[in-house]
Structures are given as structure tokens and as C-alpha cells.
Short mmCIF file of the C-alpha atoms (twelve columns), coordinates in Angstrom:
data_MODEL
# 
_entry.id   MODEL 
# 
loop_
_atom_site.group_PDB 
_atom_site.id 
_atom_site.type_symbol 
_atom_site.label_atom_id 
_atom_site.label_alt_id 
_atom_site.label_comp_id 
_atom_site.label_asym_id 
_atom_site.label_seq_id 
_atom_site.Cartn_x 
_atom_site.Cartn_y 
_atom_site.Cartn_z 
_atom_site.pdbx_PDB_model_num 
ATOM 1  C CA . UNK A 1  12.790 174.627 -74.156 1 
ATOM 2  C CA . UNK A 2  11.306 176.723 -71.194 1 
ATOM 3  C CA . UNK A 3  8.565  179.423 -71.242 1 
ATOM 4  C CA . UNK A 4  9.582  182.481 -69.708 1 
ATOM 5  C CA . UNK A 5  7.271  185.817 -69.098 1 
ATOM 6  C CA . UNK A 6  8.584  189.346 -69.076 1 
ATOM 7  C CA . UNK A 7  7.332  192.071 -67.022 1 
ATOM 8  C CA . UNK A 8  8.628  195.799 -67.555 1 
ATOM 9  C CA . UNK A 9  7.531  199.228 -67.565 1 
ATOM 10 C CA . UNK A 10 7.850  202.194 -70.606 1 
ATOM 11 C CA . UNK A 11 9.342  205.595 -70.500 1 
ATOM 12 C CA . UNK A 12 6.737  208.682 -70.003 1 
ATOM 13 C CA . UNK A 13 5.456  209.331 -73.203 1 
ATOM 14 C CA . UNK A 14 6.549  206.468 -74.672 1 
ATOM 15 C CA . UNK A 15 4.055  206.429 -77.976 1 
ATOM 16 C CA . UNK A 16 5.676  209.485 -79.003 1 
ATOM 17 C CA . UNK A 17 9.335  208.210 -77.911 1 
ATOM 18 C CA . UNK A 18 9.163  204.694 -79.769 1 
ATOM 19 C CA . UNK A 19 7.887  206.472 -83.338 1 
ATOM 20 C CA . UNK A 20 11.338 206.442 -84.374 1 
ATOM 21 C CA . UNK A 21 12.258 203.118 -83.214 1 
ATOM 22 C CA . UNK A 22 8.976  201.167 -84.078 1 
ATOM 23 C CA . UNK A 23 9.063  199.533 -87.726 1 
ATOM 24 C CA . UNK A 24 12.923 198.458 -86.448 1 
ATOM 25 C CA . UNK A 25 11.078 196.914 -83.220 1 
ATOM 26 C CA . UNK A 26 8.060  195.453 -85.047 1 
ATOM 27 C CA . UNK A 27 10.455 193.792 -87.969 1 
ATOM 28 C CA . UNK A 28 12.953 192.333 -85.154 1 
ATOM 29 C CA . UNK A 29 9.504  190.711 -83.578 1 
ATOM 30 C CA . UNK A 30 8.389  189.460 -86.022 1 
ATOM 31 C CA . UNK A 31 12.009 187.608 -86.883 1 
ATOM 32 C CA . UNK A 32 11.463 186.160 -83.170 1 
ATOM 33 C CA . UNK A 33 8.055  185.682 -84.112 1 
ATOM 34 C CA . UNK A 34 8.849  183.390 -87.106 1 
ATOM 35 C CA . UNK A 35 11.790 181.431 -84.993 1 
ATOM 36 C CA . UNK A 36 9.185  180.939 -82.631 1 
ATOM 37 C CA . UNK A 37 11.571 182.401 -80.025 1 
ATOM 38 C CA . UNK A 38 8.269  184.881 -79.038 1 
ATOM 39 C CA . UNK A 39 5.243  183.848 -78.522 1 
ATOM 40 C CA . UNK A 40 3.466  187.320 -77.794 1 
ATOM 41 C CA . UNK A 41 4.361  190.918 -76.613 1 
ATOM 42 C CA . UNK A 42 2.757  194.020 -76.302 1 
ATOM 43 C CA . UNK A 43 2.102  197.100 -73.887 1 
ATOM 44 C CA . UNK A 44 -1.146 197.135 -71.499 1 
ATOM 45 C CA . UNK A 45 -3.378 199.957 -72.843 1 
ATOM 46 C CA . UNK A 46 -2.454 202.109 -70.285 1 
ATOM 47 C CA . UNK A 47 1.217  201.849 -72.117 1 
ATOM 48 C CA . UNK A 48 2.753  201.722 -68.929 1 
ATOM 49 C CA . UNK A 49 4.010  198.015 -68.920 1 
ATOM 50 C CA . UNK A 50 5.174  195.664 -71.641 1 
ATOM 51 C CA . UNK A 51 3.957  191.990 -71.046 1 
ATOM 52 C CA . UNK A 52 5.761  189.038 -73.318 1 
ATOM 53 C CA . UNK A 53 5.830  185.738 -72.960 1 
ATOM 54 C CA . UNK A 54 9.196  183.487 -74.512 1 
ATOM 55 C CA . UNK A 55 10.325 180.004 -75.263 1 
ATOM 56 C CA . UNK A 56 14.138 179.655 -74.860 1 
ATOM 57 C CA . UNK A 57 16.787 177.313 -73.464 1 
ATOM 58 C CA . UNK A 58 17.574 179.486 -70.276 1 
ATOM 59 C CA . UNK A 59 16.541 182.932 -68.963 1 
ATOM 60 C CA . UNK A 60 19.815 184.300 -69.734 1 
ATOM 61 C CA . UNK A 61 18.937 184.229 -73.423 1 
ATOM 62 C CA . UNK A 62 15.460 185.790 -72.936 1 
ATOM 63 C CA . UNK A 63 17.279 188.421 -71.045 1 
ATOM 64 C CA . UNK A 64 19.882 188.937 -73.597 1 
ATOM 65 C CA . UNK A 65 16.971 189.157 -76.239 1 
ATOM 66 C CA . UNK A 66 15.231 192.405 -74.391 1 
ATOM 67 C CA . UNK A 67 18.918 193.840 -73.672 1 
ATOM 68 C CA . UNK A 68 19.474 193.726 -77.538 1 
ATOM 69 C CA . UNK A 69 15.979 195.422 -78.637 1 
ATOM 70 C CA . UNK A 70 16.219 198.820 -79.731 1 
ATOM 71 C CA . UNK A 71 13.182 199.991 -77.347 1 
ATOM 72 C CA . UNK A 72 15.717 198.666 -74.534 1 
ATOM 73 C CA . UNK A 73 18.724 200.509 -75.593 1 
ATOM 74 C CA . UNK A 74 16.729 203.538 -76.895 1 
ATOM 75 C CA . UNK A 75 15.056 203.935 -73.374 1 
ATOM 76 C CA . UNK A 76 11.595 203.075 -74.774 1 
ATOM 77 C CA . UNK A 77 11.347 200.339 -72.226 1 
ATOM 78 C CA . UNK A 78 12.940 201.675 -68.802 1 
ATOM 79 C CA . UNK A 79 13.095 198.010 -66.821 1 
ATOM 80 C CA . UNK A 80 12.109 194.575 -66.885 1 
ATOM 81 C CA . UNK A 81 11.854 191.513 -65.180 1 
ATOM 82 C CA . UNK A 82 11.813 187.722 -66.885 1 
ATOM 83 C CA . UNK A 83 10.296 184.351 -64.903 1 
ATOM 84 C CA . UNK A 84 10.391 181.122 -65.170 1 
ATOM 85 C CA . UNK A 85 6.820  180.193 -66.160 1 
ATOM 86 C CA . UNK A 86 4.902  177.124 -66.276 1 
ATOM 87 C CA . UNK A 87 1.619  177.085 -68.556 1 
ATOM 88 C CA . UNK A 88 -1.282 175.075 -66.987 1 
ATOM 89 C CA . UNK A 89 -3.508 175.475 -70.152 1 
# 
């Protein structure tokens, strides 16, 4: 298994935007969560960018995994980026 970290960036006004979407967000992380498929994820308090970090076989997976959450298909999240990352501590 790899660690990957995921940069993106949220829609403008993107408290209000994700109300709809959130418990449906917050139960599918915590699934992830509990396969320990997620190790942590969450905006900056500016709200601006979403920072995660991942462990998975491959990066397509991790990408897959964004592509299927309902702030990605709902626009909540507007792009994202996933590396390869190696933890030193």
C-alpha cells in the first residue's frame, strides 16, 4: 500500500453549496475512514482547498475515490490533484 495526498480547491460559497450534500459526504468518510482507505481530509479554514491524505494500491484508485464523492460530482469540490507521497515521520 502507498500513501497518496490530495490537493484541490472548493466552489465559491461552498459552506452554503455542500449543506445538502454533507451528512452523505461525512457518512461515505467515515466508511473510508473505518477501511482505513483515508487517513484524514478536510478544507483549510479559508475553505478554499481540500487537503487529504490516502493509503491505496495505486493512484488510480485514490483518483477514482474523489471522482465518486458526491462533493466531486455535485461541484462542491471544483479540481484536484493526487501525489505520490512518502512520510518521513
Amino acid at each position: 500500500m502507498e500513501r497518496f495526498v490530495l490537493w484541490g480547491t472548493y466552489c465559491e460559497n461552498a459552506l452554503q453549496k455542500r449543506e445538502p450534500f454533507r451528512e452523505m459526504h461525512l457518512n461515505r468518510l467515515s466508511i473510508l475512514k473505518q477501511k482505513e482507505i483515508l487517513i484524514t481530509l478536510g478544507p483549510t479554514k479559508c475553505t478554499k482547498y481540500v487537503f487529504g491524505i490516502f493509503e491505496a494500491k495505486n493512484l488510480g484508485i485514490v483518483k477514482q475515490l474523489i471522482q465518486d464523492d458526491i462533493y466531486w460530482k455535485e461541484g462542491i469540490w471544483t479540481s484536484f490533484e493526487v501525489y505520490p507521497w512518502t512520510q518521513a515521520f
